[in-house]
N, C-alpha and C positions, 0 to 999 in steps of 0.2 A: 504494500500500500504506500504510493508518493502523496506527501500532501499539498495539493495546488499552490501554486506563489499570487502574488495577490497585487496590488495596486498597481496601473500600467504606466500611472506617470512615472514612479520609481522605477520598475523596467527599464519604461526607456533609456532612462539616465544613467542605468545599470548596461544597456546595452553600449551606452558611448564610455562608460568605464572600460570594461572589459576590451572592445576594442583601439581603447587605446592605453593600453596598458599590452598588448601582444604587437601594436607596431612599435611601440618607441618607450623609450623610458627619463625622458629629457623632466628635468627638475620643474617643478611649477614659480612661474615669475615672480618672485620677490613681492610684487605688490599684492597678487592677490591671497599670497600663502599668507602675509602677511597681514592683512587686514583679517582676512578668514582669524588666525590666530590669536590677534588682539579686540575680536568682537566676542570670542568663546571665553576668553578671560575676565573682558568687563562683562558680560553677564555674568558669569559664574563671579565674581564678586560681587554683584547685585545681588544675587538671590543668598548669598553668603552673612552678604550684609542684615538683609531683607528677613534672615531668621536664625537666628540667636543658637535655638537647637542644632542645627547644620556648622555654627561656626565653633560649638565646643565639642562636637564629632569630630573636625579638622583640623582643629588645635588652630582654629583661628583665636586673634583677642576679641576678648570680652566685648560685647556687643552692648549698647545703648541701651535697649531694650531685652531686660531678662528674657524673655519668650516669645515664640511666636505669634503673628499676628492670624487669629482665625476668624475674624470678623467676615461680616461679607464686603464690606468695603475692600477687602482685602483682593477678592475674589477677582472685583471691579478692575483693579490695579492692577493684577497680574495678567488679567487678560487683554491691557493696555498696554503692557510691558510684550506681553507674547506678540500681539498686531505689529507692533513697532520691530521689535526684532526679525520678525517673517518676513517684512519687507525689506527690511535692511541687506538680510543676509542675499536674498535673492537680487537684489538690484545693485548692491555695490562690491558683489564676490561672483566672479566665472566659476563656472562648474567647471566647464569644459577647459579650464587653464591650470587646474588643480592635477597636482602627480596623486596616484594611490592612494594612500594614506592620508592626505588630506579631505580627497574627496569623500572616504568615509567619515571621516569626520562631520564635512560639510553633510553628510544626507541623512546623516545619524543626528545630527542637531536639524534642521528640517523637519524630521519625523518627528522628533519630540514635542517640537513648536506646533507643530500641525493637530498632534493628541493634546495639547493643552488649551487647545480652540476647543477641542470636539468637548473636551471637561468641561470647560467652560459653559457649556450648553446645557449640560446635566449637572449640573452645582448640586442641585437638590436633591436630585435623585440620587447621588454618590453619597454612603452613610458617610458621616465626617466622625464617625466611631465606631470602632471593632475592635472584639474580645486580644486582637492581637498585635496590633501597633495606633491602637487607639490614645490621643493626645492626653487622656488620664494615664497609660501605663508610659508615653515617651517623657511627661515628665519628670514622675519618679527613675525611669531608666538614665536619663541625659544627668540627673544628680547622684545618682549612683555609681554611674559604668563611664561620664563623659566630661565628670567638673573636678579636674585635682583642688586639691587645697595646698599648693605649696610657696604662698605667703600669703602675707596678711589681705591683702588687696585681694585676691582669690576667694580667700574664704571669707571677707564683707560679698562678694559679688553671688556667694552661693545662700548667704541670710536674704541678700536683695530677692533671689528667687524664690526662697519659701517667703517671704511676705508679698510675692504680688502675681501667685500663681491664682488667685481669685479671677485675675481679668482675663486669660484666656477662655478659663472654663468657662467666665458668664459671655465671652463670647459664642462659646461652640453651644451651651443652652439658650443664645439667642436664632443661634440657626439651627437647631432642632426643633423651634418656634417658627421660624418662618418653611420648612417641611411641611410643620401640620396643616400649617394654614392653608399649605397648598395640598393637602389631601394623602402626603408622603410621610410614612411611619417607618421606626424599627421595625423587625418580627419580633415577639413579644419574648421567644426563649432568648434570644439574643440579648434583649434589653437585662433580663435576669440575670444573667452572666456580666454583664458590665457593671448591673450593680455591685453584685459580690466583690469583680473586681477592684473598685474605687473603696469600696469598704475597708476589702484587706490592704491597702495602702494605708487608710491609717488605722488601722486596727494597734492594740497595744497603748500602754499611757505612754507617758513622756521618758520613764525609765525604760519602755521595752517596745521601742517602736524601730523601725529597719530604717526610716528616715535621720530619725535624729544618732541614733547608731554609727551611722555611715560616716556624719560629719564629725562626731566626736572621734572616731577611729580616725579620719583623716587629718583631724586638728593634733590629735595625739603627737602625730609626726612633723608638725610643724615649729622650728625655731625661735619660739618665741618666750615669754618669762609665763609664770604662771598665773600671777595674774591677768594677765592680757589676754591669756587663753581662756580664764575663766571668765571675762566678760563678754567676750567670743561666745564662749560657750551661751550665758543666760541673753545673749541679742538675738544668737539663735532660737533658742528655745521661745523665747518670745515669739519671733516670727512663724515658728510653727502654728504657734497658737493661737496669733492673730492672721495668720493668712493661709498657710496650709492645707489646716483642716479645714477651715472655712470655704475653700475652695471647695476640698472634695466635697463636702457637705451637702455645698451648693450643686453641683452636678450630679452626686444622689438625689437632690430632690430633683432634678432636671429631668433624669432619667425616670424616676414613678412617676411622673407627669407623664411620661411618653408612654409608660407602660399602661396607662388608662385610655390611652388609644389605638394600643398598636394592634396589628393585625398578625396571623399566621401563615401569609402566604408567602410565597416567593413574589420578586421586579412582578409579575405578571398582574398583582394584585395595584399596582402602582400608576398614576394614569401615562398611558403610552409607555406603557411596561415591555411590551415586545419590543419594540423598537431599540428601548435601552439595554435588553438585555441582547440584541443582534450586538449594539456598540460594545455592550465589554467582551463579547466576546473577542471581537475584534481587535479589542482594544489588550487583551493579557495575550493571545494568538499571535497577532499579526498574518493569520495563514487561510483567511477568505474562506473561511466554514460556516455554515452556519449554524445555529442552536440545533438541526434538527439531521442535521451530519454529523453533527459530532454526538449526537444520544445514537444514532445508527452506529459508529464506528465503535465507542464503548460498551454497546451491547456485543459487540463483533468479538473485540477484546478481551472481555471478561470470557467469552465461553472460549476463547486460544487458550489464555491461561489456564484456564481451568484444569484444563485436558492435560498441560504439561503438569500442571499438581499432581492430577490424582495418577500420573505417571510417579511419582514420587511417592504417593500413599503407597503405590502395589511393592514398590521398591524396597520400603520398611516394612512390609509384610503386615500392615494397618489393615483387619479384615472389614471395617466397617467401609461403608462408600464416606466419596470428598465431604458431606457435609456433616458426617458423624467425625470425623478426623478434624476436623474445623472445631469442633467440640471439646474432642481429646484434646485439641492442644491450647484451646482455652480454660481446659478445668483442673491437666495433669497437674501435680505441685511441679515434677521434675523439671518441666519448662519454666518456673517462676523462684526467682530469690525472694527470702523472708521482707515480709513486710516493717521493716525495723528495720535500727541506726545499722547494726552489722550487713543488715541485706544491700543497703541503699550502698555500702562503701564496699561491698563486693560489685556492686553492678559499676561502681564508676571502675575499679580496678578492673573490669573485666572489659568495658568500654574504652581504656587508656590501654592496656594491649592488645585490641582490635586496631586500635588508632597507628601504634607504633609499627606492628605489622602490614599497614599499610602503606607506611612513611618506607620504609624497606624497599618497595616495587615501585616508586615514583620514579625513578629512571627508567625506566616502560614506557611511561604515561609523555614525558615531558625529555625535548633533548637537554635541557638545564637544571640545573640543582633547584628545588624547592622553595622563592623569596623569604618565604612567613612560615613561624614557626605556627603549631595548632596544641589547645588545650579542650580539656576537657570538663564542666562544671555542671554542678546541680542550676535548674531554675530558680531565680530568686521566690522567696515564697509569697511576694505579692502577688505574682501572674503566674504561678505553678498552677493553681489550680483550674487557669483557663486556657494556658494556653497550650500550643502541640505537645503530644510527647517528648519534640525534640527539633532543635533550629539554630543556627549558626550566624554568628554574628560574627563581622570580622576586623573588630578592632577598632580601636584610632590611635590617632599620632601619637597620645600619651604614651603608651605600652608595646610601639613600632609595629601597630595594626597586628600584633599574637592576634590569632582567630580562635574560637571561643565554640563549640558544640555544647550547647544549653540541653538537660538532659532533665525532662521532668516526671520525678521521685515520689508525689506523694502520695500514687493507690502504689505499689509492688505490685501485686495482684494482678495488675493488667499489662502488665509489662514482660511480656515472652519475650527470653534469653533468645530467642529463634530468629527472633526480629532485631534482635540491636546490630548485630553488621551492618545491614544493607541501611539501617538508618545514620549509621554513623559513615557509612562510602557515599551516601547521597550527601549529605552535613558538610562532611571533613574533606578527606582523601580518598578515592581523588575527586572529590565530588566541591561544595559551595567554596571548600579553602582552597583548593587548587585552583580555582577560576578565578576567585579573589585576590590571590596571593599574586597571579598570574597580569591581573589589571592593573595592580597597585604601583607594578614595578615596573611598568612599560611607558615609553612613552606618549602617553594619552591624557588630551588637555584633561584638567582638573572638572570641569562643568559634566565630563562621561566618566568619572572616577566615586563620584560620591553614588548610594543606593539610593534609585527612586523606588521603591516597591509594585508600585501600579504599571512603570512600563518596562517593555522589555522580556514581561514575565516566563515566553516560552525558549529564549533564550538559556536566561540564566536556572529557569528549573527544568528544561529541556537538557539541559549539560548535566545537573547531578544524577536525573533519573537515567541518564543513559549511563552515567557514572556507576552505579550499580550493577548494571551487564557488567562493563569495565572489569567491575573489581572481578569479577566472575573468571574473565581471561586471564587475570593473573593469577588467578588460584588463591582467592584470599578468602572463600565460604570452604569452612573447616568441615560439614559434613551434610548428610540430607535434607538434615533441622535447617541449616541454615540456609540451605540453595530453596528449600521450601519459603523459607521467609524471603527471599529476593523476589519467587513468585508473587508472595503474600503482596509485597510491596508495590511489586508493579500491576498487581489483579488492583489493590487498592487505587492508582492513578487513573485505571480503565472504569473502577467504578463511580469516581468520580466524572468521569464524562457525562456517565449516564444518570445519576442519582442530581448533579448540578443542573443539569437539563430536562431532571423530571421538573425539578421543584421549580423551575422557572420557565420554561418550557410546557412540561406537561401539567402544569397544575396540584403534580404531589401534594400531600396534606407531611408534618414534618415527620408522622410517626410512619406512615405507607415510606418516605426517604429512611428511615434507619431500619424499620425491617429489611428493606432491599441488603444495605448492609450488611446485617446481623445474620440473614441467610446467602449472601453470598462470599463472604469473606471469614478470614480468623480472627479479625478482631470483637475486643468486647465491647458488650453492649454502650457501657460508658464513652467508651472511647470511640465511636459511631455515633452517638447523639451527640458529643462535640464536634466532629467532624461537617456532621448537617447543621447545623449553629454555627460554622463555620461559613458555610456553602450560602447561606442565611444572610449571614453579615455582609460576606464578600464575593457576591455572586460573577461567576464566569473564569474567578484568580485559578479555580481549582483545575478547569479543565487544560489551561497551560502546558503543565506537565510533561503528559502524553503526546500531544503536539509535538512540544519541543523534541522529545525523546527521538519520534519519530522521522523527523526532519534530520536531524543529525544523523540518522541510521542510513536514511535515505542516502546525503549524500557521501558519507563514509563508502556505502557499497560503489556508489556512480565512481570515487574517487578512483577506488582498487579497482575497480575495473579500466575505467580509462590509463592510469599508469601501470597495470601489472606488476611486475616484479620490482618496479621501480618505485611504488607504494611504500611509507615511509610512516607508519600508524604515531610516531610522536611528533616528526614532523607535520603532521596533519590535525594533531590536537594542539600547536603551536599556532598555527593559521587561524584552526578555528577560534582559539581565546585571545590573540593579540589583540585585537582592536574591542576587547571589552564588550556592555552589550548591545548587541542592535538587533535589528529587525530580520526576521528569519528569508525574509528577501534581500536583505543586505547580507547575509550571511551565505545564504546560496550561490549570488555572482560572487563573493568572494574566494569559493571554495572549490567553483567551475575556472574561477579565474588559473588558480594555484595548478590546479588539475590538466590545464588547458584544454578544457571543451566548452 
């Protein structure tokens, strides 16, 4: 199965790439390489500037303004800023005068430009919160994971932030007012989940909270007398108390407010819900499918998989059929470490040399040494309980971008040892770090360097899930158990086509979406109703995946066959991650280019 390429105006400009890049290889003219390069920098310092969050990811200074602006004024603005730049870049930069690598750059910022028109359109329709990088969990993360304290000036600027995190939230509870008014709600599981979320942030008094914790831990280390630190200390504490909590407070009650109107459907319930849900597909794809090809493809998928499973049951001499084995391996204890402190630091220790074992066969993967080192850590326990089992973050300037596989510990219980490889080859090696580690160090402006989450999406999780085959060829699933869980894994992305596309598509109700689950996969019940609360919040992110996986298979095969023996499997995953992420039609001519066809 090939999956169509899509937009013809990028085509075509894809076809004056390629052909000129197989006549000539003459340097692009000072002026316009040059303008191209110094318009992708002053933007990317606008938007740097423009939010606070982003600049203490980047180990930019301290920003004006502690926080993001989430207003709708803001919305106004940036799609002011986006008009301006689209025409900019078009009218005073040649396409056609740019060498290779510039010209990706130029049509990779293009595209962006272009999805942040179409966002623009759907302001409302797009939740502006979800249980997994929702502006309640990026602030507590950005003061935890993104604000040193190492001087005085640092840690005034991190009190600055717990006293005036009130005005974002009552921003984002003002646009979940102007939603309703337009007829646009949460789904109401989702809302429940964001509450709990915001709760457990500040959950704890003043002596045993993870906020105030963090600073005191980080103040600890800092150079200064003790009194000084102790007044440090009670400005903070203040500021907790008078803005902090008050925040979150305020966007719990933001959020019961919304839960007395929200509804249980999927986009479809939403006015002009088809429509929006055709754009995100589009929009996490980039691969011109529509919602009802891609619930066709993953119904297709799910039962391939299948078949190579229950090749795997007969092989462990399992006498029950696939769905009673799906069973066994959700209830066996043998598959599952104890639910306690001893279990939870055998799973990281058995997760950390899964990890090491993979760091081992990265010269397979890559012709160069590895940039970024990779760890491995429990989820904080504010968003343990809502968020994935397990997600990778990679770093910032503080900690020279160490990449981070977040590993969430708090049922045991539903965490089969069977499944943690191919989660941690999709995450780590050679899967989210390698790609990461891979952009970080290349030369690629700064503006395609930072994570957007919303674009790109079939790129960058198209790379891990294929990343899991990967690991497969290197010999890195240690026995049945575990080549079953790489299945598990990938029957999981294929059920996400289908189950994403009922519930938005077909009208699912949320429990008709987790039975489908619950009978066709190994996973547990819990952990399938986050899943669809997932699909809930962030509708169309999930069917990415598969897509991506796809494409990349696709043209891997086209490669080895047009070059034969001359076929070079890490040179070819050099190509494919150099220029970081773009669009799976920028990625194609890329990779046709390299190939020569």
């Amino acid at each position: 199965m090939t999956i169509k390429r899509t937009n013809l105006r990028i085509l075509a400009l894809m076809v004056v790439l390629v052909m000129s890049i197989s006549s000539c290889n003459k340097e692009a003219p000072p002026d316009d390489a040059l303008k191209l390069e110094k318009m992708l920098d002053s933007v990317y310092q606008r938007r740097v500037a423009a939010n606070p969050v982003l600049a203490s990811r980047v180990g930019a200074p301290a920003a004006v303004a502690p926080w993001f602006d989430l207003s709708l004024a803001a919305w106004d603005r940036e799609h002011e800023w986006t008009t301006q730049d689209l025409k900019t870049l078009r009218s005073e930069v040649d396409l056609a005068a740019l060498d290779s690598a510039a010209r990706v750059n130029y049509l990779a910022f293009e595209a962006d430009l272009l999805l942040r028109q179409k966002r623009y359109r759907w302001r409302f329709h797009l939740n502006p919160i979800n249980q997994i990088v929702g502006p309640h969990l990026t602030i507590a993360g950005t003061l935890l994971n993104s604000h040193p304290v190492n001087s005085k000036a640092s840690a005034l600027y991190y009190i600055e932030r717990l006293r005036t995190v009130p005005t974002p939230l009552r921003q984002l509870a003002e646009h979940l007012q102007a939603r309703r008014d337009r007829g646009i709600n949460i789904p109401a599981a989702v809302v429940e989940r964001l509450i709990d979320g915001a709760e457990s942030i500040i959950a704890g008094d003043m002596n045993d909270n993870l906020i105030m914790a963090d600073f005191e831990e980080k103040l600890a280390g800092l150079e200064l007398g003790k009194k000084e630190k102790q007044a440090l200390l009670e400005e903070a504490k203040a500021a907790y108390e008078s803005g902090f909590v008050p925040g979150y407070e305020s966007i719990i009650e933001a959020l019961e407010l919304e839960l007395l109107t929200a509804h249980e459907g999927g986009v479809w319930a939403l006015p002009d819900g088809a429509e929006f849900y055709e754009f995100l597909i589009d929009q996490y794809t980039t691969a011109e499918l529509s919602a009802a090809e891609i619930h066709a493809l993953g119904l297709s998928e799910v039962a391939r998989i299948q078949g190579e499973m229950d090749a795997i049951r007969k092989r462990v001499k399992f006498t029950g059929d696939l769905s009673a084995f799906f069973t066994h391996l959700k209830t066996d204890p043998a598959f599952y470490l104890p639910n306690t402190d001893e279990g939870r630091r055998d799973y990281l220790a058995l997760a950390q040399g899964l990890v090491e074992k993979a760091d081992a066969k990265m010269h397979q993967v890559l012709p160069y040494p590895l940039p970024h080192k990779l760890q491995v850590k429990r989820i904080e326990a504010f968003r343990e309980k809502s968020a994935p089992i397990g997600f990778y973050e990679s770093g910032s300037v503080e900690n020279d971008f160490v990449g981070t596989i977040y590993l969430g510990m708090h049922d045991m219980t539903a965490l089969g040892t069977f499944d943690l490889p191919a989660l941690l080859f999709h995450e780590g090696l050679p899967g989210h770090h390698l790609q990461s580690s891979v952009m970080l160090s290349r030369d690629i402006p700064q503006i395609r360097k930072y994570y957007v989450w919303w674009t790109n999406t079939a790129f960058t999780e198209g790379w891990a899930l294929y990343a899991e085959s990967l690991a497969d060829e290197l010999g890195l699933y240690g026995d049945d158990y575990a080549q079953f869980g790489r299945l598990a894994g990938e029957l999981w992305r294929a059920c996400r086509l289908v189950v994403d596309s009922g519930l938005h598509l077909k009208q699912w109700k949320r429990l008709e979406a987790i039975e489908y689950l619950n009978e066709n996969t190994a996973s547990s019940e819990e952990n399938n109703a986050r899943a669809v609360d997932r699909y809930l919040a962030v509708p169309g992110q999930a069917t990415a995946f598969k897509i991506g996986m796809q494409v990349i298979l696709d043209l891997r095969a086209e490669a080895e066959q047009q070059l034969g023996e001359d076929f070079d499997l890490a040179q070819f995953h050099a190509v494919l991650l150099e220029n970081g992420p773009v669009s799976l039609t920028l990625l194609r001519n890329k990779i046709e280019s390299w190939a020569g066809y």
